[in-house]
N, C-alpha and C positions, 0 to 999 in steps of 0.2 A: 728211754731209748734215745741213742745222740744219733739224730741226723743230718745229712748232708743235704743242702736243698740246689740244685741245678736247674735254672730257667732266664731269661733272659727278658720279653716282651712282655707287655698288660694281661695276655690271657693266663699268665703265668701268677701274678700278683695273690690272688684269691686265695691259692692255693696256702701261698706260703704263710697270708694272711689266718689263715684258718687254722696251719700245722701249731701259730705261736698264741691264737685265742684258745685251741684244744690242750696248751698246757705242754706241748711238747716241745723237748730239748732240740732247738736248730743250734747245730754249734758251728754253722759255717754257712756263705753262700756261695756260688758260683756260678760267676753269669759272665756275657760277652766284656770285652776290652770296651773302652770310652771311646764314642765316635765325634767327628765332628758334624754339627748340623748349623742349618739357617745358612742366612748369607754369611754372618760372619767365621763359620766356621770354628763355633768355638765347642768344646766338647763336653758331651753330655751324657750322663749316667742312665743306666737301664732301667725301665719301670723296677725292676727286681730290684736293682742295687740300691738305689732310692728306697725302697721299699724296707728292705734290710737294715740301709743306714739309720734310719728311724725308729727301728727298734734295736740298736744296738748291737747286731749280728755282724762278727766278722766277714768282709767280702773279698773275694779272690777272683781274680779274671788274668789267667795262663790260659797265654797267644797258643797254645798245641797243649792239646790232654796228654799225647804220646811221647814229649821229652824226658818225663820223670818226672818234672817239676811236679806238676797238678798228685803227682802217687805220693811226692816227701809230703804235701801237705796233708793228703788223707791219711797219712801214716802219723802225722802229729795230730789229728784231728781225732784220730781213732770213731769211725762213725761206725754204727752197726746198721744204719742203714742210708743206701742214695735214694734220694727222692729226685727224680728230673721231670719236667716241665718242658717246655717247649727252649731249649739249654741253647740250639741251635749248631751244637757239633757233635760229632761222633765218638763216642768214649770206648777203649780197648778194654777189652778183657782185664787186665791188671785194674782197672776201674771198676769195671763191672761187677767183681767177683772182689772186692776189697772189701768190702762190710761183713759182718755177720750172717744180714738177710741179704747182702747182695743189695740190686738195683731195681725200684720200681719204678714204673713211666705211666702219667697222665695224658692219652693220650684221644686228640677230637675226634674220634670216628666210632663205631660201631665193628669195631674188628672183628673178620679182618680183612674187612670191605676198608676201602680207604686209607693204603697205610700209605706215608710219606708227608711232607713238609708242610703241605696244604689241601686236607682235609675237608675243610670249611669252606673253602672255594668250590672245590670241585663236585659237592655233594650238593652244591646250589648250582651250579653250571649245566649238571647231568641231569636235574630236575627231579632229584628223589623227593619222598614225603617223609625219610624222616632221617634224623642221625641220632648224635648220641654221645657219652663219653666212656671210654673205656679203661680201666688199669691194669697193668699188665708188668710182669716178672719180666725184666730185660734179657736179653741174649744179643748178641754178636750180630743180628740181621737188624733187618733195617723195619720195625712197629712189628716182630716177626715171634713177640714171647710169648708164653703162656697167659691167658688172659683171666684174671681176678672178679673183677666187679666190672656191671658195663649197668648205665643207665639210655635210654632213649629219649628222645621228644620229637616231637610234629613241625616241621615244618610249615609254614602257612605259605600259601601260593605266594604270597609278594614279598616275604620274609627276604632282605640281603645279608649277603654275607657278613657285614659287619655286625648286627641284628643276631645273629646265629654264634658270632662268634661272643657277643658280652652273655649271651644264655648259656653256651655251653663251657664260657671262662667260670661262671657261678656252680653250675653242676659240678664240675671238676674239683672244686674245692669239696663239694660235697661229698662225691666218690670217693678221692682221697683222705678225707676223714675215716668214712667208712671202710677204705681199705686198712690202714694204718692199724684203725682199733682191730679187725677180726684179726691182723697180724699177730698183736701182743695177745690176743686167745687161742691162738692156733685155730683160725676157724677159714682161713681163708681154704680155696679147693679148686688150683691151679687147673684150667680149661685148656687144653693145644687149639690151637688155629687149625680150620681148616685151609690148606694151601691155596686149595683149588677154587675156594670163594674168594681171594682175594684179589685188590684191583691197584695201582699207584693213584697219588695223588701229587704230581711232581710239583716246581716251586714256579709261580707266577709269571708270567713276562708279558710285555709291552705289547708283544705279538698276539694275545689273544685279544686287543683292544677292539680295533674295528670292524665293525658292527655290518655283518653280509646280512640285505633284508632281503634278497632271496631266499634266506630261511626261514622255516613256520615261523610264527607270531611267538609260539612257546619258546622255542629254542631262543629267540632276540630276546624276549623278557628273561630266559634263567641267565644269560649271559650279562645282563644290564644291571642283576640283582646279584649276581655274583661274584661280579666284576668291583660290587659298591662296600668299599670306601674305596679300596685300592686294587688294582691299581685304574679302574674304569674304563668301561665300554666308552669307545667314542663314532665322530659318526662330523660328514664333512656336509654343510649348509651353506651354498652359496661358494665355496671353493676355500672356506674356513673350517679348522676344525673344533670340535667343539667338544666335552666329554657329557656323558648320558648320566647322569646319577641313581635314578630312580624313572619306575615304569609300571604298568600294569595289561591284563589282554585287555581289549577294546570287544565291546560289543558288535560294535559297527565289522564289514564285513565287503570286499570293494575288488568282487573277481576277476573286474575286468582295467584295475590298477595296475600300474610299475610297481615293483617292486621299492619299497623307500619311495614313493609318493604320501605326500601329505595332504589326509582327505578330508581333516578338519583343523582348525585353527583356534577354537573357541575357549581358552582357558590351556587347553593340552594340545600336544601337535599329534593327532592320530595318524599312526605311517603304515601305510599297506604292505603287506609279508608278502612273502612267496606263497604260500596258501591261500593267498586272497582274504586272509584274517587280517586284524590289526593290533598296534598296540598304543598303546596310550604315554606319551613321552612326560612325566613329570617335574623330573629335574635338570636342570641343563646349566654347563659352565663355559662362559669363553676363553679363548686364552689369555691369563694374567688376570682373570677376575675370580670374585668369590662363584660359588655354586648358589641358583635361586630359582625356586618356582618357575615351572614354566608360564605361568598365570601372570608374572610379575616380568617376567622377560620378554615376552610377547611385547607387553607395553611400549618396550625401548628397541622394538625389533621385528621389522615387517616380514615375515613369512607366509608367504602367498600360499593356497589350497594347489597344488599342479605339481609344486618345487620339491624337487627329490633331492632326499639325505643319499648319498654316498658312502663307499666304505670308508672309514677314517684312519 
């Protein structure tokens, strides 16, 4: 079977990894344009393209799937099947329905709870206990196709997003294995989504950063863990701001606290919630430094029991 593989980011790598260890014909990639990164601004290839280039797979990155361009090359490629991954653009009809089998999608959620760009964030932010990956028959809506195969896992209470995303980049490859093969058997047995279970999971921004500890102690810890690696909860100490990396509930419990009062110091900064619970502050970064223990920052950083964290 000659496939097409569309993915752009690390959670995508696995996948493709997997499609050329199971022996299957990838006769092309397709992933985002070269951006420029660092200070110097010099430009750098996508986990996936990197990935490709290493095994010798032709790579394509056409700036619009809709000019034709991205179609003349499916049309010299002749795939019978798209395989997409986290591609990061919107493919038309004339894409979609270019193969043989059409287009399947590996996609982080448990469909069709969670459909949209960020997945992984928001099912740690909401505080669920569990996700999952799902594969799915593409159509023209947006994580909106017939669903395939779907695995689960457990989320664990202090589990961050970044944490949930390398578990469910390895599942994925999994999945799509196993979709792939019941494909070539005819065994797969396309599911409709129900509509009315569905939720978005729109794409990140800076705005969900600072950290309101008038809210329960859970709500602050699924945001700090959700939030971790990127783009992170932050939170203002002393009139500086600082980001949050890492957290946990606190046992401790201080109902007659401010809100973002710090009611211990000892290793972790325990900060009192709106609930009168607390949470236990692990990881902490200043501006322009690296991220470390709060155990180890304490050292070089007097924060008094009274001093209240701020929204940041």
């Amino acid at each position: 079977m000659r496939i097409v593989f569309m993915g752009t980011p690390e959670f995508s790598v696995p996948c493709l990894e997997r499609l050329i260890s199971d022996g299957e014909q990838v006769v092309g990639v397709f992933t985002q344009p070269d951006k420029p990164k660092g200070r110097g601004y010099e430009m750098s290839f996508s986990p996936v393209k990197e990935c490709a280039l290493k095994y010798g797979i032709p790579v394509f990155q056409p700036k619009s799937m809709r000019d034709g361009e991205a179609l003349k090359i499916l049309e010299e490629l002749k795939p019978d099947l798209n395989i997409v991954v986290a591609f990061g653009k919107i493919l038309p009809a004339e894409i979609l329905y270019f193969p043989i089998y059409n287009s399947i999608n590996i996609h982080a959620s448990l469909l069709p709870t969670y459909r949209g760009s960020a997945p992984i964030q928001w099912v740690i932010l909401n505080g669920e206990a569990k996700s999952g990956v799902t594969s799915m028959l593409m159509d023209e809506g947006i994580d909106t196709g017939d669903m395939l195969i779907k695995r689960e896992v457990d989320i664990g209470p202090d589990m961050t997003a970044g944490e949930l995303h390398d578990r469910l980049s390895v599942m994925g490859a999994d999945v799509l294995s196993d979709t792939v093969k019941a494909l070539k058997a005819d065994e797969l047995n396309p599911i409709k989504q129900d509509d009315s279970l569905s939720n978005y999971a729109p794409m990140l921004t800076k705005e969900l950063c600072p950290i309101d500890f008038t809210k329960s102690a859970k709500e602050v810890h699924n945001q700090i863990r959700g939030l971790s690696p990127w783009p992170v909860a932050t939170a203002v100490i002393d009139g500086k701001v600082y980001k949050i990396h890492q957290s946990k509930l606190s046992d401790i419990k201080c109902d007659n606290c401010k809100a973002g009062q710090v009611v211990a110091n000892n290793g972790v900064l325990t900060v009192a919630c709106g609930d009168g619970k607390c949470v236990d502050i692990l990881s902490i970064q200043a501006q322009g430094k690296k991220k470390m223990p709060v155990k180890d920052f304490l050292l070089g950083h007097k924060i008094d029991i009274g001093t209240v964290l701020e929204k940041g």
